[in-house]
The first five atom37 places (N, CA, C, CB, O) and aatype in JSON, in Angstrom:
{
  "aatype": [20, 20, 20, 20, 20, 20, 20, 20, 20, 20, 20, 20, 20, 20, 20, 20, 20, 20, 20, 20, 20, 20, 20, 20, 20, 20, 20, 20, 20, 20, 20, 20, 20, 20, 20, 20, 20, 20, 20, 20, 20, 20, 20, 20, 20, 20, 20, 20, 20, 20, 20, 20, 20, 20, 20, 20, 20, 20, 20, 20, 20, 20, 20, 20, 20, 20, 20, 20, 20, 20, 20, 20, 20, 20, 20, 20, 20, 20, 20, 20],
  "atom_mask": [
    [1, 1, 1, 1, 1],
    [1, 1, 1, 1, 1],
    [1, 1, 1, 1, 1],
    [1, 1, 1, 1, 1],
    [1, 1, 1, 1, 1],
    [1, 1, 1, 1, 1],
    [1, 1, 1, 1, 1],
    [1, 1, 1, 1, 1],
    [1, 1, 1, 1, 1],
    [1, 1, 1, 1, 1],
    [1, 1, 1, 1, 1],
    [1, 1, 1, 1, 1],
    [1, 1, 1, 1, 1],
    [1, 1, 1, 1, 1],
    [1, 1, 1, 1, 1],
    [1, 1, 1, 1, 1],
    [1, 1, 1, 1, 1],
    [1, 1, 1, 1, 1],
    [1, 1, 1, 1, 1],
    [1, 1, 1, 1, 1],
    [1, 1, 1, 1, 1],
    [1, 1, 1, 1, 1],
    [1, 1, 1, 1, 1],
    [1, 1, 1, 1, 1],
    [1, 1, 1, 1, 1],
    [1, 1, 1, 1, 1],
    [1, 1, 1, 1, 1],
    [1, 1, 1, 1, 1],
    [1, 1, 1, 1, 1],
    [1, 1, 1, 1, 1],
    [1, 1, 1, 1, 1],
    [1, 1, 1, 1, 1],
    [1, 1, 1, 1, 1],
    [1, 1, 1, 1, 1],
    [1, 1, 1, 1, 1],
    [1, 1, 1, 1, 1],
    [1, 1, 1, 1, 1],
    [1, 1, 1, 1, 1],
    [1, 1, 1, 1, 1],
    [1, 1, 1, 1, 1],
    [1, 1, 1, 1, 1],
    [1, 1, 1, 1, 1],
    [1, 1, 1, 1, 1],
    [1, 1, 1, 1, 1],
    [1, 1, 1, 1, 1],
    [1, 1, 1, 1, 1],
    [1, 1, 1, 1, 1],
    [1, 1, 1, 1, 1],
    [1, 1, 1, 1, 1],
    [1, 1, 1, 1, 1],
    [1, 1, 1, 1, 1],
    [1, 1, 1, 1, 1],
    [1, 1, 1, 1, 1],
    [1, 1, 1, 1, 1],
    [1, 1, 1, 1, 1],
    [1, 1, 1, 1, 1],
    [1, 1, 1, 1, 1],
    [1, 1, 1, 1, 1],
    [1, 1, 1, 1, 1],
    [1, 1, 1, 1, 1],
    [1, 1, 1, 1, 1],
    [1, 1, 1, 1, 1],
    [1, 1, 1, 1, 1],
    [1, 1, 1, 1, 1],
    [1, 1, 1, 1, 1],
    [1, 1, 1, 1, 1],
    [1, 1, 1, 1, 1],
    [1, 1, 1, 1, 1],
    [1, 1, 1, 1, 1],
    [1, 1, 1, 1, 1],
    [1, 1, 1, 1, 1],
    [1, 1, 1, 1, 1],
    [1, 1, 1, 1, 1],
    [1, 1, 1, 1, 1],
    [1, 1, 1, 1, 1],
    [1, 1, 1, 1, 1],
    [1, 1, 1, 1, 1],
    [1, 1, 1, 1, 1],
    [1, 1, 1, 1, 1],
    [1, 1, 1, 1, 1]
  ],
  "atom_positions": [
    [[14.46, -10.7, 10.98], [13.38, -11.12, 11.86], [13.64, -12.55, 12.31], [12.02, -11.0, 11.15], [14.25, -13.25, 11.5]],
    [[13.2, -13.21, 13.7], [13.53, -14.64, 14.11], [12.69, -15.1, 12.83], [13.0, -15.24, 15.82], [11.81, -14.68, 12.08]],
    [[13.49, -16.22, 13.04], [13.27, -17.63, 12.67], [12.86, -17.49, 10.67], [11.69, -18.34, 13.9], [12.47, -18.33, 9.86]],
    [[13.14, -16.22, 10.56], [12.98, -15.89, 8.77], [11.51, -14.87, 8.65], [12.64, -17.77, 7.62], [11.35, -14.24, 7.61]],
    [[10.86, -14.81, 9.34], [9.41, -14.73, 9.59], [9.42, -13.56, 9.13], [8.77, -14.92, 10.97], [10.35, -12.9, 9.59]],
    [[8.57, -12.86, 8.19], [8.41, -11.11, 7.75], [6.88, -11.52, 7.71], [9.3, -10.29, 5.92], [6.14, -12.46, 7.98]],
    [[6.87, -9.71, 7.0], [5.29, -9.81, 6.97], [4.67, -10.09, 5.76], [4.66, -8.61, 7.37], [5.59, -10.56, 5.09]],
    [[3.69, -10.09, 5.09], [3.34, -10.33, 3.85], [2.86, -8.98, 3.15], [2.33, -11.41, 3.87], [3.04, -8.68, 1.97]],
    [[2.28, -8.33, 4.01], [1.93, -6.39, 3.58], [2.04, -5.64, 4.96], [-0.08, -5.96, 2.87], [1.68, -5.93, 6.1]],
    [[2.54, -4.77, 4.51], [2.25, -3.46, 5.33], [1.12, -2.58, 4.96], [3.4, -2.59, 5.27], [0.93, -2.05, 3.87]],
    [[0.14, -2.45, 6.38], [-0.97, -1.47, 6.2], [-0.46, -0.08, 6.85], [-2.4, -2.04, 6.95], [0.19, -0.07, 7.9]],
    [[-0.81, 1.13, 6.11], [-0.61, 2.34, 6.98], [-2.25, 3.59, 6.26], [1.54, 3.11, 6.56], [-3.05, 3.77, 5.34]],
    [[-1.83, 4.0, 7.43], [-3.18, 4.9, 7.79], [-2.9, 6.28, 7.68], [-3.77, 4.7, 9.29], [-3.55, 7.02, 8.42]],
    [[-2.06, 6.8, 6.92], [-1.39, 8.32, 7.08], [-1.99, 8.89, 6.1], [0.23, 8.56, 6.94], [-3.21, 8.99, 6.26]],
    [[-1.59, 9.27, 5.2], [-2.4, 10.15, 3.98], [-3.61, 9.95, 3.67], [-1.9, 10.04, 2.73], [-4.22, 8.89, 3.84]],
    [[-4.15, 11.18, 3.1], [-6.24, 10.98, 2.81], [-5.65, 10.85, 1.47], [-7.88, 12.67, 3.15], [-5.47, 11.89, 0.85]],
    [[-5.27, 9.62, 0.88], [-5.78, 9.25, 0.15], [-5.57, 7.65, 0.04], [-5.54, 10.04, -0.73], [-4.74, 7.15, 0.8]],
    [[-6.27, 6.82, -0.86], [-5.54, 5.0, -1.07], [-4.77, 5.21, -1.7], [-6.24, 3.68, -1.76], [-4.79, 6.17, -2.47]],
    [[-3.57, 4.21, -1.58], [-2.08, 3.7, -2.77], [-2.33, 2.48, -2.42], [-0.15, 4.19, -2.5], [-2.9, 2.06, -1.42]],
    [[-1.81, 1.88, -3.4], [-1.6, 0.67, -3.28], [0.39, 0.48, -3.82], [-2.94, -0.12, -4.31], [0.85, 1.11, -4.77]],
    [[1.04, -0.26, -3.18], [2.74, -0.44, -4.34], [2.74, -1.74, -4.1], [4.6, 0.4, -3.84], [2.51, -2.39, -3.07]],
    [[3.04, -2.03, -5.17], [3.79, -3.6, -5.64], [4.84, -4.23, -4.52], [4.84, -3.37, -7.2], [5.39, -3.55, -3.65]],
    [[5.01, -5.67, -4.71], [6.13, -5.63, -3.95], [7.51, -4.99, -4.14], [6.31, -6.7, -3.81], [8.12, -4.93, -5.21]],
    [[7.85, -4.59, -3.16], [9.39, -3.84, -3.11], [10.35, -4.48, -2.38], [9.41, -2.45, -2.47], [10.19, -5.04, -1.3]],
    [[11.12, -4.41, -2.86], [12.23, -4.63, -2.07], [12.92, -3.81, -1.28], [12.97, -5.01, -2.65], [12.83, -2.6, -1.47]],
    [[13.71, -4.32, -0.3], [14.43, -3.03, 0.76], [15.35, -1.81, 0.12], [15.56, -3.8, 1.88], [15.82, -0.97, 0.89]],
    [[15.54, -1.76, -0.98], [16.1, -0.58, -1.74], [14.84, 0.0, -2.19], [17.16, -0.92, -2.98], [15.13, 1.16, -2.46]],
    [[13.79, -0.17, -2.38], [12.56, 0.7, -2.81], [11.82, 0.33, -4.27], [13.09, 2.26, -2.9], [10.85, 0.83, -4.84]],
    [[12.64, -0.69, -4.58], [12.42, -0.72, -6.15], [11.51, -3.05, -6.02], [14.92, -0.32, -7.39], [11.6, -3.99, -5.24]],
    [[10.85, -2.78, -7.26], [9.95, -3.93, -7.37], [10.61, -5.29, -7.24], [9.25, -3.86, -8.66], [11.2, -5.84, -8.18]],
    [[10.53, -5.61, -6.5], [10.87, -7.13, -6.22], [9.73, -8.36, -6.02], [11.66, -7.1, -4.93], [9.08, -8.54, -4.98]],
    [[9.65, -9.02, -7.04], [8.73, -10.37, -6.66], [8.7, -11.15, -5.13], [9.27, -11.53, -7.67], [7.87, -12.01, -4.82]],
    [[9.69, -10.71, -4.34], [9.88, -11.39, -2.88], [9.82, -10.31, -2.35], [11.16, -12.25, -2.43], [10.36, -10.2, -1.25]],
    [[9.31, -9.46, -2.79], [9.16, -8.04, -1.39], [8.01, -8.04, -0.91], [9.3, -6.33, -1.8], [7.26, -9.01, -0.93]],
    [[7.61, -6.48, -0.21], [6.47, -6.54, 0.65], [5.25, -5.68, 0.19], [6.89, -6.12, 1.99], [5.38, -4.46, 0.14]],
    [[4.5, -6.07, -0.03], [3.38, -4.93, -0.61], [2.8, -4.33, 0.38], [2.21, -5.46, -1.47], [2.51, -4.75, 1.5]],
    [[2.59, -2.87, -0.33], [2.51, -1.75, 1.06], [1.1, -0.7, 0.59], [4.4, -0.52, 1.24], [1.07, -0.04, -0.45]],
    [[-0.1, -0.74, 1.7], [-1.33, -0.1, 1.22], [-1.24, 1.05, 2.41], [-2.84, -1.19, 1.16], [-1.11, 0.97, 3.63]],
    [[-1.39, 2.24, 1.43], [-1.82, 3.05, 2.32], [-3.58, 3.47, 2.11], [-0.79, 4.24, 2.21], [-4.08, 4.09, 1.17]],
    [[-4.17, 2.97, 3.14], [-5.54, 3.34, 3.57], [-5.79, 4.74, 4.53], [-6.04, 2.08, 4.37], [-5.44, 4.85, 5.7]],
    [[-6.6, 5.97, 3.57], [-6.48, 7.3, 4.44], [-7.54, 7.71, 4.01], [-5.29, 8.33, 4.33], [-7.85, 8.82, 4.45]],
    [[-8.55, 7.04, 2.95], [-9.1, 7.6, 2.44], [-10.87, 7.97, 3.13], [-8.81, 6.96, 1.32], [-11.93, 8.14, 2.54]],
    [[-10.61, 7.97, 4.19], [-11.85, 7.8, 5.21], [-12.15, 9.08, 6.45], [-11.51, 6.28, 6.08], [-12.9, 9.31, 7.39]],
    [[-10.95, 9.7, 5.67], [-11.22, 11.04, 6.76], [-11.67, 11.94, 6.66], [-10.48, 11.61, 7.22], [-12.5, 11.8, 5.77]],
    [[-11.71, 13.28, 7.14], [-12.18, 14.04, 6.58], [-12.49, 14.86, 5.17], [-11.92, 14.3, 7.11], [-13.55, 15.37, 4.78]],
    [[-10.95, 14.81, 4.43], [-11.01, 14.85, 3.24], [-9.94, 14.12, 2.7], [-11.09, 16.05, 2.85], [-8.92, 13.74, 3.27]],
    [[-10.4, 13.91, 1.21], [-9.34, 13.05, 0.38], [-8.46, 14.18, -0.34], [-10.12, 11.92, -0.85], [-8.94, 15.2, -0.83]],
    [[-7.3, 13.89, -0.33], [-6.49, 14.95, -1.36], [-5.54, 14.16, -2.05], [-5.64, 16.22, -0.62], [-5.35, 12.94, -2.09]],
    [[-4.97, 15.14, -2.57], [-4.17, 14.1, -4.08], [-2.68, 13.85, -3.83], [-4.16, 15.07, -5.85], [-2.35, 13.99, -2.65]],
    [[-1.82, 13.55, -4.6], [-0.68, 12.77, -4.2], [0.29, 13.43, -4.02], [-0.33, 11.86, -4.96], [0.62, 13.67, -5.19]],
    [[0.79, 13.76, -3.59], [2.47, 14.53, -2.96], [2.91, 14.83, -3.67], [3.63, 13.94, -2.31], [3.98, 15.39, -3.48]],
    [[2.29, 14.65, -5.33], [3.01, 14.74, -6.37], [2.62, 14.99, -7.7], [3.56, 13.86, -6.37], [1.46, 15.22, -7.37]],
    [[2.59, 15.13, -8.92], [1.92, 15.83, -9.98], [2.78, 14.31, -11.16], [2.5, 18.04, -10.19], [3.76, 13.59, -11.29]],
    [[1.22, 14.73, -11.8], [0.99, 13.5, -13.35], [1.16, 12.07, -12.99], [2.31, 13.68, -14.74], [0.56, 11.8, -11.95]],
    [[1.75, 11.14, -13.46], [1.03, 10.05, -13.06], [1.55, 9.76, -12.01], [0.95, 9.04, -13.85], [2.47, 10.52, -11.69]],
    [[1.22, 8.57, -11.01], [2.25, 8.06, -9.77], [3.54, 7.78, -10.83], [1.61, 6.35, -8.71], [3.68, 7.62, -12.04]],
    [[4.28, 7.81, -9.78], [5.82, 7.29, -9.78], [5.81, 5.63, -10.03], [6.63, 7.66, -8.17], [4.67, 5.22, -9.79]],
    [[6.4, 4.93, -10.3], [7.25, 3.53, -10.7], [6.52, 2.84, -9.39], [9.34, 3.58, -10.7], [5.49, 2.17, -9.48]],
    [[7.12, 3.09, -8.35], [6.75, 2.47, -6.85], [5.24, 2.41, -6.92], [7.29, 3.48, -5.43], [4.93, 1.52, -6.13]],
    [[3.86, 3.04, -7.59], [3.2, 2.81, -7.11], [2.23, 2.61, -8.21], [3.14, 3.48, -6.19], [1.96, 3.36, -9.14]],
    [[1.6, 0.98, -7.77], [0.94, 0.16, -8.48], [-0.62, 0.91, -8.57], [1.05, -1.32, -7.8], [-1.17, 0.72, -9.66]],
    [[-1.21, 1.52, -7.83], [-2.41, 2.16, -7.87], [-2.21, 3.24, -7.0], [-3.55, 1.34, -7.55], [-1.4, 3.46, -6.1]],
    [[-3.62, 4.14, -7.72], [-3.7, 5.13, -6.26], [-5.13, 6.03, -6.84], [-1.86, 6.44, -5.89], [-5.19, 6.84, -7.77]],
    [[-5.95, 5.67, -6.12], [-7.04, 6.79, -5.74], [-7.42, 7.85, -4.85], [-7.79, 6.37, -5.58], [-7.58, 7.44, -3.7]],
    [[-7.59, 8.93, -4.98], [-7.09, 10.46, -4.92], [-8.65, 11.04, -4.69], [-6.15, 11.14, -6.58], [-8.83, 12.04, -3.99]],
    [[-9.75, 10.33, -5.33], [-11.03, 11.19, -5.54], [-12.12, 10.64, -4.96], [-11.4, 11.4, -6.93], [-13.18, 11.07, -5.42]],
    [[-12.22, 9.77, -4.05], [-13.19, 8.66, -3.33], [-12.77, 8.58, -1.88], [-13.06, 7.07, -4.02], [-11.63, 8.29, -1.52]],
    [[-13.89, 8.89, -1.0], [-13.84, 8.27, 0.0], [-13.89, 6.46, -0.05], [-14.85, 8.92, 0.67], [-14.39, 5.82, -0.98]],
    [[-13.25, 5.84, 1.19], [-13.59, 4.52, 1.15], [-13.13, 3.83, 2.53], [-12.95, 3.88, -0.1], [-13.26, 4.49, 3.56]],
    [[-12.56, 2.44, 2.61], [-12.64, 1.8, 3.5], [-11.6, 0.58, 2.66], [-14.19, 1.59, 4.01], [-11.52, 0.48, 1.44]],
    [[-10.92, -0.21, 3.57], [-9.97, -1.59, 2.87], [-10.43, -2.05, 3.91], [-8.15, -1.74, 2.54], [-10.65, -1.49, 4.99]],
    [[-10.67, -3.72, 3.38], [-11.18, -5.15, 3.96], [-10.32, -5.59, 3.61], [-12.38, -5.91, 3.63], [-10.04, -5.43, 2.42]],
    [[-9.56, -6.26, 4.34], [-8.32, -7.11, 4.42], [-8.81, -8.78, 5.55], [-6.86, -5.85, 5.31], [-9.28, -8.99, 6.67]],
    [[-8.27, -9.69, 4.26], [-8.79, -10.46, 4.75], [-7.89, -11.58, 4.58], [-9.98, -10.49, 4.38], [-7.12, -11.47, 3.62]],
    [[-7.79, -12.89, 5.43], [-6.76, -13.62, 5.7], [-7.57, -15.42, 5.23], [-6.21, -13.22, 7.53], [-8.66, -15.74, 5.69]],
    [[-6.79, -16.31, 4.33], [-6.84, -17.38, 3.77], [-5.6, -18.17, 4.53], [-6.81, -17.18, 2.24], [-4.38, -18.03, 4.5]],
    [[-6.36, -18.91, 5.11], [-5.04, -20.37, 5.98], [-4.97, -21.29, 5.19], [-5.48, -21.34, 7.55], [-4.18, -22.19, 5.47]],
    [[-5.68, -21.38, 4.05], [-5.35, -22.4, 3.22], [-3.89, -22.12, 2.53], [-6.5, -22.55, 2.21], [-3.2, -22.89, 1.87]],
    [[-3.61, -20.45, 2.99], [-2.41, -20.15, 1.94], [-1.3, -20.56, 2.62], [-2.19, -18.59, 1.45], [-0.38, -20.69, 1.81]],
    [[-0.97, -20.82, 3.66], [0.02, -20.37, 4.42], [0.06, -19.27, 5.06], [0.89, -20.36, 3.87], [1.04, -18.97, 5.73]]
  ]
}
Protein backbone atom coordinates (compact mmCIF):
# COMPACT_ATOMS: atom_id res chain seq x y z
CA UNK A 1 0.00 0.00 0.00
CA UNK A 2 1.49 3.85 -0.65
CA UNK A 3 3.33 5.41 1.64
CA UNK A 4 3.16 2.03 4.28
CA UNK A 5 -0.51 2.87 5.05
CA UNK A 6 -2.82 -0.54 5.77
CA UNK A 7 -5.80 -0.86 7.53
CA UNK A 8 -6.21 -1.50 11.16
CA UNK A 9 -9.46 -4.13 10.75
CA UNK A 10 -11.30 -5.50 8.20
CA UNK A 11 -15.18 -5.38 8.48
CA UNK A 12 -17.23 -7.96 6.37
CA UNK A 13 -20.90 -8.54 6.17
CA UNK A 14 -21.21 -12.15 4.65
CA UNK A 15 -22.21 -14.89 6.98
CA UNK A 16 -25.38 -14.81 9.57
CA UNK A 17 -23.35 -15.14 12.03
CA UNK A 18 -20.47 -12.69 14.33
CA UNK A 19 -16.56 -13.86 14.36
CA UNK A 20 -14.36 -12.03 15.55
CA UNK A 21 -10.05 -13.29 14.56
CA UNK A 22 -7.12 -12.00 16.13
CA UNK A 23 -4.58 -10.35 14.30
CA UNK A 24 -3.25 -12.38 11.36
CA UNK A 25 -0.85 -12.20 9.36
CA UNK A 26 -0.76 -12.62 5.47
CA UNK A 27 -0.16 -16.44 5.75
CA UNK A 28 -3.37 -16.75 7.96
CA UNK A 29 -1.81 -17.49 11.15
CA UNK A 30 -1.63 -14.87 14.47
CA UNK A 31 0.57 -12.14 14.20
CA UNK A 32 0.83 -9.18 16.74
CA UNK A 33 1.30 -6.72 13.52
CA UNK A 34 -1.54 -8.18 11.56
CA UNK A 35 -5.03 -7.24 10.80
CA UNK A 36 -8.02 -8.06 12.82
CA UNK A 37 -10.92 -9.23 10.86
CA UNK A 38 -14.90 -9.05 12.12
CA UNK A 39 -17.34 -10.64 10.43
CA UNK A 40 -20.76 -8.87 11.24
CA UNK A 41 -23.94 -11.04 9.67
CA UNK A 42 -25.64 -11.46 12.49
CA UNK A 43 -28.64 -9.11 11.63
CA UNK A 44 -30.37 -10.93 8.97
CA UNK A 45 -32.75 -12.96 8.57
CA UNK A 46 -31.40 -15.83 10.34
CA UNK A 47 -28.33 -16.63 12.37
CA UNK A 48 -26.69 -20.03 11.64
CA UNK A 49 -23.68 -21.71 12.90
CA UNK A 50 -20.16 -22.00 11.68
CA UNK A 51 -18.99 -23.75 8.48
CA UNK A 52 -17.78 -25.99 10.83
CA UNK A 53 -18.29 -28.42 13.86
CA UNK A 54 -16.83 -28.19 17.80
CA UNK A 55 -14.95 -25.45 18.73
CA UNK A 56 -13.75 -22.54 16.19
CA UNK A 57 -10.51 -23.23 14.65
CA UNK A 58 -7.05 -21.39 15.93
CA UNK A 59 -7.86 -18.29 13.50
CA UNK A 60 -10.77 -17.44 15.40
CA UNK A 61 -10.71 -15.41 18.54
CA UNK A 62 -14.61 -15.41 19.08
CA UNK A 63 -17.71 -16.30 17.45
CA UNK A 64 -21.40 -16.10 18.17
CA UNK A 65 -23.71 -18.41 16.29
CA UNK A 66 -27.05 -17.91 18.54
CA UNK A 67 -27.92 -14.02 18.76
CA UNK A 68 -29.09 -11.65 16.59
CA UNK A 69 -27.11 -8.27 16.83
CA UNK A 70 -25.46 -5.25 15.43
CA UNK A 71 -21.30 -3.98 15.72
CA UNK A 72 -20.55 -0.26 16.70
CA UNK A 73 -17.33 0.47 15.55
CA UNK A 74 -15.92 3.35 16.68
CA UNK A 75 -12.80 5.55 15.97
CA UNK A 76 -10.26 7.35 18.83
CA UNK A 77 -7.76 10.20 17.18
CA UNK A 78 -6.14 10.31 20.21
CA UNK A 79 -4.74 6.87 18.96
CA UNK A 80 -3.36 7.56 15.84
Amino acid sequence: MAGGARPDLVLNGHDHLYARMPALGPDGQADPDGIVQVIAGAGGREVVGLPFAGDPPGRTAFADTGRFGLVRVGWDATRG
